[in-house]
PyMOL Python script that loads the backbone (N, CA, C, O; Angstrom):
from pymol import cmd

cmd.read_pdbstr("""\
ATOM      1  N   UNK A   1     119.391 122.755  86.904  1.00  0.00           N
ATOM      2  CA  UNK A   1     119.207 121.983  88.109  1.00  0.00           C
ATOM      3  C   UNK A   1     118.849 120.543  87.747  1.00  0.00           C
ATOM      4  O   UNK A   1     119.168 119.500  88.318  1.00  0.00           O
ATOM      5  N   UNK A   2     118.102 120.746  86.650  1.00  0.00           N
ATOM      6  CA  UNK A   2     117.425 119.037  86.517  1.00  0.00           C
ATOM      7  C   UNK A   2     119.126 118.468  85.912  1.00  0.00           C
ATOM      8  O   UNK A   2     119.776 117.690  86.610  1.00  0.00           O
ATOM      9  N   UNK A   3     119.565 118.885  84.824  1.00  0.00           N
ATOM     10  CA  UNK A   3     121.118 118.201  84.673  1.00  0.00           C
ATOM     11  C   UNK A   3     121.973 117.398  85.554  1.00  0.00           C
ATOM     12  O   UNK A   3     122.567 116.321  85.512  1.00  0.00           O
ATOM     13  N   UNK A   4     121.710 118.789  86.721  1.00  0.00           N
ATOM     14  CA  UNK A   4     122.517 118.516  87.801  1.00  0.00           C
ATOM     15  C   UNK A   4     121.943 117.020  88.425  1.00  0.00           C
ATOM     16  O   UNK A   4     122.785 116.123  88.416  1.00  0.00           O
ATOM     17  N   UNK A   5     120.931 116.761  88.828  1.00  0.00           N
ATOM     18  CA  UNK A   5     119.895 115.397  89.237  1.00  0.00           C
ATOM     19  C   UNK A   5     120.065 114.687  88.477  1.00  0.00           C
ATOM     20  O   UNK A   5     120.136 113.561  88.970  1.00  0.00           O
ATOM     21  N   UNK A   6     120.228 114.694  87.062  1.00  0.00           N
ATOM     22  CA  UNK A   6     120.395 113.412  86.467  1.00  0.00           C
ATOM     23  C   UNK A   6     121.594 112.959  86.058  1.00  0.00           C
ATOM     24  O   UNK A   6     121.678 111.958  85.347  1.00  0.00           O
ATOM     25  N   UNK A   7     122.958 113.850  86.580  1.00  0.00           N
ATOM     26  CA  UNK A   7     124.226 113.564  86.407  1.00  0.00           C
ATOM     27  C   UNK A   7     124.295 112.531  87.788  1.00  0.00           C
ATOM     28  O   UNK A   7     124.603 111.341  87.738  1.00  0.00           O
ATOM     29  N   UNK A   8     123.940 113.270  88.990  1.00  0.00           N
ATOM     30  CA  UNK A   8     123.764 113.163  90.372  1.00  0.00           C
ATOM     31  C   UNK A   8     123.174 111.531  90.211  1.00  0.00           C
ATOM     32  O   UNK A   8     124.100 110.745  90.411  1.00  0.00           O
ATOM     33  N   UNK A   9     121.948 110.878  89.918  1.00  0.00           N
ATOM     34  CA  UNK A   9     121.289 110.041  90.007  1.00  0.00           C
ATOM     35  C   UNK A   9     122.393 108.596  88.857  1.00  0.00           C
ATOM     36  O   UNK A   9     122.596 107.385  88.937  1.00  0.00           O
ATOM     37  N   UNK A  10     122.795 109.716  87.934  1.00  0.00           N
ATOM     38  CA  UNK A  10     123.314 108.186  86.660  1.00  0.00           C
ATOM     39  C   UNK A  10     124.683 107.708  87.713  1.00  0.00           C
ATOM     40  O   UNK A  10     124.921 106.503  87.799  1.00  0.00           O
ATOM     41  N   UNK A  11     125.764 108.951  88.686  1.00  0.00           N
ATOM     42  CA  UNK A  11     126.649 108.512  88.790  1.00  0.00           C
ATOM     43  C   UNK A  11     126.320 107.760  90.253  1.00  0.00           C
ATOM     44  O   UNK A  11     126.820 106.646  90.409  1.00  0.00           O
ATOM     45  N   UNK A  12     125.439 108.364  91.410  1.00  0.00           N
ATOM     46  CA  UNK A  12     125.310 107.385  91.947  1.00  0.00           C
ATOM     47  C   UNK A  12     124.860 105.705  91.794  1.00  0.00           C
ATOM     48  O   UNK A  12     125.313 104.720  92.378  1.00  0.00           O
ATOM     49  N   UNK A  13     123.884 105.815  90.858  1.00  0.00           N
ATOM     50  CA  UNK A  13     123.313 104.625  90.720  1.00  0.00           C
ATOM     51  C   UNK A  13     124.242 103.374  89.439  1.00  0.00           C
ATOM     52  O   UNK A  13     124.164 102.156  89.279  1.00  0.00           O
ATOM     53  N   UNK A  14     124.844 104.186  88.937  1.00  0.00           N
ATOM     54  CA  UNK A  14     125.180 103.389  87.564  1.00  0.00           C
ATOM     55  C   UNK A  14     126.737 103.261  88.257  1.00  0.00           C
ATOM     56  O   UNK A  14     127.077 102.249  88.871  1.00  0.00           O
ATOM     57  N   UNK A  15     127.914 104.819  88.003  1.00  0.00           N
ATOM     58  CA  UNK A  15     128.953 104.830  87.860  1.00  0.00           C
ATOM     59  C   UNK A  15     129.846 104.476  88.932  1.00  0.00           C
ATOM     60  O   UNK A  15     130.798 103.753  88.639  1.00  0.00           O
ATOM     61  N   UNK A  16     129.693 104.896  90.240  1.00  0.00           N
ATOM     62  CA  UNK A  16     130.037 104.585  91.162  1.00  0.00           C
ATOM     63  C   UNK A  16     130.079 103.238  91.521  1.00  0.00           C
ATOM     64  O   UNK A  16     131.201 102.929  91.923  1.00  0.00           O
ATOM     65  N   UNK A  17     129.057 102.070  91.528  1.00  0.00           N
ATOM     66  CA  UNK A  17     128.728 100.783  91.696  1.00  0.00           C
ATOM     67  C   UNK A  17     129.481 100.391  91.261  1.00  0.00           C
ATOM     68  O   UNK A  17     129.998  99.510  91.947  1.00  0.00           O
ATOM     69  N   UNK A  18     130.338 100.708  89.536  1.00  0.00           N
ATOM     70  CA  UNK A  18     130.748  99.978  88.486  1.00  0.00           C
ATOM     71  C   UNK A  18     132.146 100.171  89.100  1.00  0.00           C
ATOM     72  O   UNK A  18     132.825  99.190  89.404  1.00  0.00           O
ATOM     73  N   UNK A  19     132.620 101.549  89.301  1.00  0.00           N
ATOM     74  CA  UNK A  19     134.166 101.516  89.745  1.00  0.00           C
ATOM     75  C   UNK A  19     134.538 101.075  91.466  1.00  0.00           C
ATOM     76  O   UNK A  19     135.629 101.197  92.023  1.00  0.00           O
ATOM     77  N   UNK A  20     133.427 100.611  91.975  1.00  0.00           N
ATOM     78  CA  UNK A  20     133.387  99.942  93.422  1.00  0.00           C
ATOM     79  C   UNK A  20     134.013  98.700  92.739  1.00  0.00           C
ATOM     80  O   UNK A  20     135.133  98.215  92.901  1.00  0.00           O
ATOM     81  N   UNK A  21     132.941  98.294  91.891  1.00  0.00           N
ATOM     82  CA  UNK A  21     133.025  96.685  91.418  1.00  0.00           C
ATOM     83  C   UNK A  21     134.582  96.657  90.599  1.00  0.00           C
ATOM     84  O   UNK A  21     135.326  95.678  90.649  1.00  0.00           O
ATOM     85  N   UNK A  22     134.790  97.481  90.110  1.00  0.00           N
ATOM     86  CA  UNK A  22     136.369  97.330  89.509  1.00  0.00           C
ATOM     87  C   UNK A  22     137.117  97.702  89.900  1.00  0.00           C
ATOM     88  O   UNK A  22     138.161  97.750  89.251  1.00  0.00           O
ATOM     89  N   UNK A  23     137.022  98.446  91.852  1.00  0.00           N
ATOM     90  CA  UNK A  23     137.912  98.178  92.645  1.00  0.00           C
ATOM     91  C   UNK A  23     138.328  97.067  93.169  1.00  0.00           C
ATOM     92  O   UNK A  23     139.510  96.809  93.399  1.00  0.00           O
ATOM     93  N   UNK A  24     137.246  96.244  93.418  1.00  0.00           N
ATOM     94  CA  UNK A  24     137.068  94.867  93.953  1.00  0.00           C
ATOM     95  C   UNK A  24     137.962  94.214  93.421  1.00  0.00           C
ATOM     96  O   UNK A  24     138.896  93.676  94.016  1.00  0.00           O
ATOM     97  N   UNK A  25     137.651  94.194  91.644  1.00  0.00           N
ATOM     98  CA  UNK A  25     138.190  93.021  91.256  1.00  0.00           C
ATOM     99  C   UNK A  25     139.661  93.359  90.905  1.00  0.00           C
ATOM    100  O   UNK A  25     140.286  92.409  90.435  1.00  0.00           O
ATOM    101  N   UNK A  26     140.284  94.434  91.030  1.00  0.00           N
ATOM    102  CA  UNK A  26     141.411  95.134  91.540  1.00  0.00           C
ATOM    103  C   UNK A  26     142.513  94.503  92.167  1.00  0.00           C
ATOM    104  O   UNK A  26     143.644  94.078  91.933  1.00  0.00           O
ATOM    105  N   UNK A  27     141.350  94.683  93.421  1.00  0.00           N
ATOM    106  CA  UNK A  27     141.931  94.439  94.570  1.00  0.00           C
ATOM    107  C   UNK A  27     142.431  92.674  94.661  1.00  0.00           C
ATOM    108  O   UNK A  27     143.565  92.232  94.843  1.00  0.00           O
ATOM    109  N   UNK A  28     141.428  92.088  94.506  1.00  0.00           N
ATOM    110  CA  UNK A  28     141.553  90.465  93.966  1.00  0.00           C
ATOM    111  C   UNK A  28     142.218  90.359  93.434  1.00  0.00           C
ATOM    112  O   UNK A  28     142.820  89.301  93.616  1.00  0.00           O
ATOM    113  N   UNK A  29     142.743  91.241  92.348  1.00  0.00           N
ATOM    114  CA  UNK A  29     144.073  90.455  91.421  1.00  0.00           C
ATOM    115  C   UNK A  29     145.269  90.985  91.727  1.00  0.00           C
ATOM    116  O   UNK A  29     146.222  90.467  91.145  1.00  0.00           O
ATOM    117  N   UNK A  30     145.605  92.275  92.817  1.00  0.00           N
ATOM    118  CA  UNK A  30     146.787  92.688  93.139  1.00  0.00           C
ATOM    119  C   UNK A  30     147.201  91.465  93.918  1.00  0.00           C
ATOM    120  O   UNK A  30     148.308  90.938  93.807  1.00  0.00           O
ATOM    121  N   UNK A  31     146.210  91.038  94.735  1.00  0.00           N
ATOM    122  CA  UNK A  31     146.414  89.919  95.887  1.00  0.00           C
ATOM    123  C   UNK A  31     147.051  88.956  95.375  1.00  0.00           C
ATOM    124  O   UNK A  31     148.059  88.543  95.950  1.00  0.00           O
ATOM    125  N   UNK A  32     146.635  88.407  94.244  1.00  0.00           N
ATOM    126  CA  UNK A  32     146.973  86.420  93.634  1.00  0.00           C
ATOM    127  C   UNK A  32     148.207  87.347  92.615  1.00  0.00           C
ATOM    128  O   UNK A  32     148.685  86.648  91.722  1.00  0.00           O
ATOM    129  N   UNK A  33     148.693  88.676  92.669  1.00  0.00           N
ATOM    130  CA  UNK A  33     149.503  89.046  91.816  1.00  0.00           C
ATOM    131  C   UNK A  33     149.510  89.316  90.122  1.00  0.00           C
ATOM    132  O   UNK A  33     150.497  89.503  89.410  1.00  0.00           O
ATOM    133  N   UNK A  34     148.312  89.277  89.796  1.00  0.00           N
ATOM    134  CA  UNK A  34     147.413  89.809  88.622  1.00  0.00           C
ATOM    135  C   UNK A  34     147.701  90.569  87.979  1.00  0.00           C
ATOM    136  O   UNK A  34     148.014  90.407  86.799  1.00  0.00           O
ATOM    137  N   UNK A  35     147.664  91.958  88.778  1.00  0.00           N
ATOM    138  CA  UNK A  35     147.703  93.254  88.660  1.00  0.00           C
ATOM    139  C   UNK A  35     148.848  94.251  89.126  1.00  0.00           C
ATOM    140  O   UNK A  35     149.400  93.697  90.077  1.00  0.00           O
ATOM    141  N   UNK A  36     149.555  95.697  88.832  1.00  0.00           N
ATOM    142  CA  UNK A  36     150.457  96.048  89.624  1.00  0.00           C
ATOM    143  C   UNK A  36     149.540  96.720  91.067  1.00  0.00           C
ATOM    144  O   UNK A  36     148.372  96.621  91.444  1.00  0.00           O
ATOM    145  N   UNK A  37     150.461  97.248  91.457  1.00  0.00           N
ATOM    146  CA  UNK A  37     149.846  98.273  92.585  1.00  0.00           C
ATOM    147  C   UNK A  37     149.389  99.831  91.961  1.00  0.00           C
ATOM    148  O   UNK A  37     148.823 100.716  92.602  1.00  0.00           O
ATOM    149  N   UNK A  38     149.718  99.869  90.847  1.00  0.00           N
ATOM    150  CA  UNK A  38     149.117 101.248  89.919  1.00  0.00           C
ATOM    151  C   UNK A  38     147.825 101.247  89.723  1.00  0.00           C
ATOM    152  O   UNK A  38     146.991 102.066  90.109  1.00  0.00           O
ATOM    153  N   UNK A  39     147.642  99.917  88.861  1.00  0.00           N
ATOM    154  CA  UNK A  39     146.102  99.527  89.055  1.00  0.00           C
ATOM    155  C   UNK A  39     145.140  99.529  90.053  1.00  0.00           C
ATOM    156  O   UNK A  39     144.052 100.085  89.905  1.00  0.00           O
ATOM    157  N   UNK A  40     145.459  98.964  91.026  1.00  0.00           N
ATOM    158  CA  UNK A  40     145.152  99.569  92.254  1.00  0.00           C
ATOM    159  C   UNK A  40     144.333 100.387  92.885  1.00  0.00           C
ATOM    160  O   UNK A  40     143.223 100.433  93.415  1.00  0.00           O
ATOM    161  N   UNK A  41     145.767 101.351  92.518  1.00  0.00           N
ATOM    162  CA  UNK A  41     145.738 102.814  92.886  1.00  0.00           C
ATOM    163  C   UNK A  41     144.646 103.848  91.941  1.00  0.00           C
ATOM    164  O   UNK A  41     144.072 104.884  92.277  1.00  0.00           O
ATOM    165  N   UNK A  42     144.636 103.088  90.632  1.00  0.00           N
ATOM    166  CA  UNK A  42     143.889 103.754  89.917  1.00  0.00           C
ATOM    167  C   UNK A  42     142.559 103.329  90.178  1.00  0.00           C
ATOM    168  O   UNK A  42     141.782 104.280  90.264  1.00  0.00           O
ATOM    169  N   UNK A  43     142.216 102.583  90.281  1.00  0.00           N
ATOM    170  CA  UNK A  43     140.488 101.945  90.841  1.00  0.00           C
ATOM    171  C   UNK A  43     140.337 102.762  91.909  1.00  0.00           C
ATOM    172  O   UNK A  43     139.651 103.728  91.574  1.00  0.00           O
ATOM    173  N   UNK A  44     140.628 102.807  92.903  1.00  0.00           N
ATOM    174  CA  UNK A  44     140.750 103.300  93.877  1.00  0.00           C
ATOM    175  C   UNK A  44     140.240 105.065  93.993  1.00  0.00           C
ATOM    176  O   UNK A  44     139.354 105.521  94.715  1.00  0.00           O
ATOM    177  N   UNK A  45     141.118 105.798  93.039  1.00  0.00           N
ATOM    178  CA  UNK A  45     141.243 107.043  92.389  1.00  0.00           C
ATOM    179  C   UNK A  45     139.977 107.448  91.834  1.00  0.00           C
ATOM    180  O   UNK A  45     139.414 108.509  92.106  1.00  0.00           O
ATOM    181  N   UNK A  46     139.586 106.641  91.113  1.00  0.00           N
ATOM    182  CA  UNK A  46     138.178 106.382  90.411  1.00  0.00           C
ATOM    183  C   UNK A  46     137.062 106.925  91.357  1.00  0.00           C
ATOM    184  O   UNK A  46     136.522 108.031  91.331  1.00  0.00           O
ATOM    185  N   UNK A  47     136.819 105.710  92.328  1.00  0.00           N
ATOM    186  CA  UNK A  47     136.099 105.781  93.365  1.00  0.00           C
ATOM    187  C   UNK A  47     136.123 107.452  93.846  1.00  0.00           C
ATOM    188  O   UNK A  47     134.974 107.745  94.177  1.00  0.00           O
ATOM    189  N   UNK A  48     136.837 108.365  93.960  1.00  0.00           N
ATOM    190  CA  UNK A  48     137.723 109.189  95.082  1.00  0.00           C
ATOM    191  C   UNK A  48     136.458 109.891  93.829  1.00  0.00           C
ATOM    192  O   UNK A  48     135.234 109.955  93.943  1.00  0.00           O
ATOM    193  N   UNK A  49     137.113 110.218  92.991  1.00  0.00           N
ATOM    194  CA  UNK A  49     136.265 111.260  91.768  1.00  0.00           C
ATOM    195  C   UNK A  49     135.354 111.201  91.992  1.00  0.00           C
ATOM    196  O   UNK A  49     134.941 111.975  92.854  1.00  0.00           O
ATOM    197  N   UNK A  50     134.528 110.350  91.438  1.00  0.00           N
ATOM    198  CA  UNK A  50     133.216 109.842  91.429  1.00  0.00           C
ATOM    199  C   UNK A  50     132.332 110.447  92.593  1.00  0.00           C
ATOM    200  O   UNK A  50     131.141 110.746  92.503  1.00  0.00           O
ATOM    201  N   UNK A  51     133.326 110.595  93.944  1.00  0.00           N
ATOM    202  CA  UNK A  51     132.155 110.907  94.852  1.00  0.00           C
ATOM    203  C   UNK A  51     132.941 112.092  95.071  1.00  0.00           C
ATOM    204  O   UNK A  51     132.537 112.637  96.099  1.00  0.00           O
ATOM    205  N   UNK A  52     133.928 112.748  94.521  1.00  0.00           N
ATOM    206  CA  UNK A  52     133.459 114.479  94.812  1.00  0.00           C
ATOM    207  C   UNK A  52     133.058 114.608  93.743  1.00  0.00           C
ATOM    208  O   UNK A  52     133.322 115.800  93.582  1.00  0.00           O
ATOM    209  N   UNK A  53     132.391 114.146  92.424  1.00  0.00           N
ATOM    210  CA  UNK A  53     131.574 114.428  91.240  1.00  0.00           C
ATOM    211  C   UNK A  53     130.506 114.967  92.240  1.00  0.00           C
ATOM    212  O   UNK A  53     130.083 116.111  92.411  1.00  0.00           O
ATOM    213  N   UNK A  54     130.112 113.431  93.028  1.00  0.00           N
ATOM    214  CA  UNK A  54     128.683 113.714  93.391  1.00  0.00           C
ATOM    215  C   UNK A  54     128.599 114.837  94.500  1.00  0.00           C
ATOM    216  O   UNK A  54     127.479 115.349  94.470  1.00  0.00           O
ATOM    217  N   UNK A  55     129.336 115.334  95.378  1.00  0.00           N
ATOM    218  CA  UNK A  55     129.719 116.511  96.211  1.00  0.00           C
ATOM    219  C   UNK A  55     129.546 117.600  95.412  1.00  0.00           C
ATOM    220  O   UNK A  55     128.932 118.513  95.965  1.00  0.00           O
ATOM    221  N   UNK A  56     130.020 117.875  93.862  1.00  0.00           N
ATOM    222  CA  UNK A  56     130.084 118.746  93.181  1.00  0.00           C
ATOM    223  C   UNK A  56     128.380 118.968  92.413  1.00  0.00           C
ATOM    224  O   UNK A  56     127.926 120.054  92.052  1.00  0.00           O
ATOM    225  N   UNK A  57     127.924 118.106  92.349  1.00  0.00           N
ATOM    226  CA  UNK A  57     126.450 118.082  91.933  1.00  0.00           C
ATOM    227  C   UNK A  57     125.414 117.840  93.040  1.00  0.00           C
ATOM    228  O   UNK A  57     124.196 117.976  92.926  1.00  0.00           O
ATOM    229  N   UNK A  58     125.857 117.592  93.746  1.00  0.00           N
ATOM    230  CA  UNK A  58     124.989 118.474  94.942  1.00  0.00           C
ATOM    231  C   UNK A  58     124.772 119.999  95.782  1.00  0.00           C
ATOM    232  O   UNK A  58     123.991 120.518  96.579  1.00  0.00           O
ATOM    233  N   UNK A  59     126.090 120.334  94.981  1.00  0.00           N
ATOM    234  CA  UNK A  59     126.569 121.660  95.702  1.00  0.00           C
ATOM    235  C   UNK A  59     125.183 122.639  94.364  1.00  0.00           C
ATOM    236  O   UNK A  59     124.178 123.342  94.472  1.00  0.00           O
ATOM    237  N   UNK A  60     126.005 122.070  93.293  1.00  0.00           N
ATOM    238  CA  UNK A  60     125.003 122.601  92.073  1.00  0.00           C
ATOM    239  C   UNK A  60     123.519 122.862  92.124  1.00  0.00           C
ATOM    240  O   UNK A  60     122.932 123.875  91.743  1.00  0.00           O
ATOM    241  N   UNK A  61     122.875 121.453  92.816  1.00  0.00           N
ATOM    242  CA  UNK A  61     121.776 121.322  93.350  1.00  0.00           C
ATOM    243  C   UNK A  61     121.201 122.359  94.128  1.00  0.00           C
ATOM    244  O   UNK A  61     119.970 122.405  94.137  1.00  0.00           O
ATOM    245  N   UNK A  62     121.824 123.190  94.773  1.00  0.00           N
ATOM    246  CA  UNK A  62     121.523 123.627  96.324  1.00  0.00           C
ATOM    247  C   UNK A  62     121.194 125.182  95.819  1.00  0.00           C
ATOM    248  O   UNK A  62     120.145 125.825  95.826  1.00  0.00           O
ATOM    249  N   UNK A  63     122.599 125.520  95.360  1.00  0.00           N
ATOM    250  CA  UNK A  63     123.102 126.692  94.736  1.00  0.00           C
ATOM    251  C   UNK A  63     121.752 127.001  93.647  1.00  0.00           C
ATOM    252  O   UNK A  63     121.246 128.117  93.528  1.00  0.00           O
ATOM    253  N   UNK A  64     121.311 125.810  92.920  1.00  0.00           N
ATOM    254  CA  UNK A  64     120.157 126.229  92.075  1.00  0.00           C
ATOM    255  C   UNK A  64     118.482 126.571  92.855  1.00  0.00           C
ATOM    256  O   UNK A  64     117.490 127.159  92.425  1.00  0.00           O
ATOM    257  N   UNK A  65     118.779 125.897  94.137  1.00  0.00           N
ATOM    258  CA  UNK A  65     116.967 125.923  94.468  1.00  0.00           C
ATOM    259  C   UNK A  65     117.297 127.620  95.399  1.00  0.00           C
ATOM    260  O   UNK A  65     116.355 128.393  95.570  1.00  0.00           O
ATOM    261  N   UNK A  66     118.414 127.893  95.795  1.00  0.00           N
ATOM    262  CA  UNK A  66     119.053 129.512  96.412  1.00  0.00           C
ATOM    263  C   UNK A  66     118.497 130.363  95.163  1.00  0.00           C
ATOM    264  O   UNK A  66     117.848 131.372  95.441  1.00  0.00           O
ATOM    265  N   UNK A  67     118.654 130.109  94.105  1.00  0.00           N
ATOM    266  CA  UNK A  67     118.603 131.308  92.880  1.00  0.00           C
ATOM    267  C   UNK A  67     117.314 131.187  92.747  1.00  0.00           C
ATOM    268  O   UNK A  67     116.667 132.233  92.716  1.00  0.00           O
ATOM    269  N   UNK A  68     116.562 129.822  92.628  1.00  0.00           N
ATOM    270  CA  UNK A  68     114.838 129.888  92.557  1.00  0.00           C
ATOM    271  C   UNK A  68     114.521 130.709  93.908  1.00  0.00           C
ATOM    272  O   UNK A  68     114.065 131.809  93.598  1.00  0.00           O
ATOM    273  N   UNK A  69     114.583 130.589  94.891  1.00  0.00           N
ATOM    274  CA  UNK A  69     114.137 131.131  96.428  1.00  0.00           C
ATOM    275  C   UNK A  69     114.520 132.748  95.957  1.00  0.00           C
ATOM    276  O   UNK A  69     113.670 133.605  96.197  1.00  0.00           O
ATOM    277  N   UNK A  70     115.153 132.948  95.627  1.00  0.00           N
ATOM    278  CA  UNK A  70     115.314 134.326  95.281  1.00  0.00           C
ATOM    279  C   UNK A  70     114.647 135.178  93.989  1.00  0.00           C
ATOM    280  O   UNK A  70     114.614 136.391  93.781  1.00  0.00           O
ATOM    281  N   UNK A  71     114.176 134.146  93.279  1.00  0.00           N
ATOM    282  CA  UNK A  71     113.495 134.475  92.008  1.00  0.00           C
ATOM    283  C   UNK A  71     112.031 135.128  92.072  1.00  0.00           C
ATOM    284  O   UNK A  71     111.386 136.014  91.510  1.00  0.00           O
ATOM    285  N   UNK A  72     111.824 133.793  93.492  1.00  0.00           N
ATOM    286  CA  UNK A  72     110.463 133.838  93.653  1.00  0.00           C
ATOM    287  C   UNK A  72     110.196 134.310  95.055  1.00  0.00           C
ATOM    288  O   UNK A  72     109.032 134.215  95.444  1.00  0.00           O
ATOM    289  N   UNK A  73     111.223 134.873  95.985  1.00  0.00           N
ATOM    290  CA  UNK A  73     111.147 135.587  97.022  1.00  0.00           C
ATOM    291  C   UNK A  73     110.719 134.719  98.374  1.00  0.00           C
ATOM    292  O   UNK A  73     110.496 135.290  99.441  1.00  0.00           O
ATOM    293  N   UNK A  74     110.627 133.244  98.210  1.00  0.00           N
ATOM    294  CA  UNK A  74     110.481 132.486  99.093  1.00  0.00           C
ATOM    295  C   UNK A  74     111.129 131.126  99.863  1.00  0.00           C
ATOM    296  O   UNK A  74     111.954 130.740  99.036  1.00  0.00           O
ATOM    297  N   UNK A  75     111.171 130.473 100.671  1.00  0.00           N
ATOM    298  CA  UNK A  75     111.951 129.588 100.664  1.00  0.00           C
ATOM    299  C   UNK A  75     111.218 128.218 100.147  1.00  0.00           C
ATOM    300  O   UNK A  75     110.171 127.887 100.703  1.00  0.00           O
ATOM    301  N   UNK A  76     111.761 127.411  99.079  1.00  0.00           N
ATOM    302  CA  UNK A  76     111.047 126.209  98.923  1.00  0.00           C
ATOM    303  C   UNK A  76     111.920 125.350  99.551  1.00  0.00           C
ATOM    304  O   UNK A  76     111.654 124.151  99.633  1.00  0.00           O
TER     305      UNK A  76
END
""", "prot")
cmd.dss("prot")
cmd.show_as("cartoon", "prot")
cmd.util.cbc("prot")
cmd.orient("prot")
């Protein structure tokens, strides 16, 4: 469970921000013609992961305090 929280905490706080920010600048250079539209698409893609990562480590989260509640016969 704690894994799960500190996968949960690095990708909200660190990973996600970073592939926002290198959607951005993405997006800025498809515009002035920089970049293709793959690139793009792939920043973009990034983003998409990243937050069913975090869907997926929350589910983890949940699923783990269910197996404690049952360990210990109560609801925390």
């Amino acid at each position: 469970m704690e894994t799960a929280f500190r996968q949960h905490a690095l990708t909200e706080r660190t990973l996600l921000p970073q592939a926002e920010l290198t959607y951005q600048s993405a997006l800025a250079s498809y515009q002035t013609g920089n970049v293709d539209f793959a690139t793009l698409l792939d920043a973009q893609r990034q983003i998409r992961q990243l937050r069913l990562s975090l869907l997926s480590y929350e589910l983890e989260q949940r699923v783990r305090v269910v197996e404690l509640e049952r360990l210990v016969g109560a609801e925390l």
